[in-house]
Legacy VTK file of the C-alpha trace (Angstrom):
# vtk DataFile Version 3.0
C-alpha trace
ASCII
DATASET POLYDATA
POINTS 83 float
193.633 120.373 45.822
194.347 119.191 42.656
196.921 116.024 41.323
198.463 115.611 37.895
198.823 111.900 37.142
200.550 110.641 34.318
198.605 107.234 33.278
200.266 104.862 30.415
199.121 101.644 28.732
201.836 98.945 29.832
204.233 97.131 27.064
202.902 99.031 24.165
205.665 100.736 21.667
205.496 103.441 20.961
204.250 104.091 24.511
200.657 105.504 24.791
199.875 107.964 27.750
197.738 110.756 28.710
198.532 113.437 31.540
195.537 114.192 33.557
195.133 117.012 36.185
192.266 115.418 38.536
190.870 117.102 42.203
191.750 115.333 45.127
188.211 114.636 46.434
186.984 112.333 43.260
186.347 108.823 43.802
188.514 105.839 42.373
185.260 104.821 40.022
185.254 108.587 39.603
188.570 108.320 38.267
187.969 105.084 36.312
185.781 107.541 33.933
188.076 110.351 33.492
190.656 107.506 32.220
188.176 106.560 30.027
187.323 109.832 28.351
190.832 110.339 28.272
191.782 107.536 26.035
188.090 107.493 24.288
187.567 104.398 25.912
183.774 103.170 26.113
184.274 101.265 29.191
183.705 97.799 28.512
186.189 96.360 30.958
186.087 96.100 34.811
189.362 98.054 36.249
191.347 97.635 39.556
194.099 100.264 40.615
196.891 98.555 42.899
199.383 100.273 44.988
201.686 98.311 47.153
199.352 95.999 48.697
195.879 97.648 48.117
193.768 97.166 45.398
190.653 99.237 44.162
188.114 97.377 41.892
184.342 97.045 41.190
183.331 94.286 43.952
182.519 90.841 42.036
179.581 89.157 43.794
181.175 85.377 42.187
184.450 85.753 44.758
184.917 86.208 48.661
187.575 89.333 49.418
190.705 88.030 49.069
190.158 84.776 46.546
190.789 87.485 43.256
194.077 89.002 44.537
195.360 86.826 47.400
194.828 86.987 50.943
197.559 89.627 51.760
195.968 92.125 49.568
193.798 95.110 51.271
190.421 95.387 48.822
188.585 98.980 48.278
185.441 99.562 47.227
185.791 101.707 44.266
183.538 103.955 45.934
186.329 104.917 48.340
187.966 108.958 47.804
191.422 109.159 46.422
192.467 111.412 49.607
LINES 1 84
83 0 1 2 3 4 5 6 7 8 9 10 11 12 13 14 15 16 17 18 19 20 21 22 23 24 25 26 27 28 29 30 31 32 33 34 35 36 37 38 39 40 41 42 43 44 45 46 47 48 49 50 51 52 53 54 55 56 57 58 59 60 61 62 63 64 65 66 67 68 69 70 71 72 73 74 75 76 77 78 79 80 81 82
């Protein structure tokens, strides 16, 4: 199985996207470097992907779950798969 995902940089005019077509098995950090070589990125930045009230992001050894995004947020290891 395969997803096409249509990933934008937010409040940037003229908007600045890239569609992607991605399998369904790849990991979030997986993803992370697909988005990368999409945009010719070089990855210098940590990420995080949110939906609703989970968040996926490189663990930070300097903050206990929870103290980054607030205690009502679920936190993913980035390691997790997509589906």
């Amino acid at each position: 199985m395969a997803y096409q995902i249509k990933v934008y940089i937010k409040h940037i005019k003229p908007a600045i996207w890239r569609r992607l077509i991605v399998p369904g098995n790849i990991t979030f950090s997986q993803l992370h470097q697909i988005i990368q070589a999409a945009f010719g990125w070089l990855d210098y930045h940590i990420y995080k992907f949110e939906c609703d009230k989970i968040v996926v992001t490189v663990p930070d050894d300097d903050y206990a779950p929870g103290e980054l995004y607030g205690e009502d947020i679920i936190e993913i290891n980035s390691k997790t798969t997509i589906i």
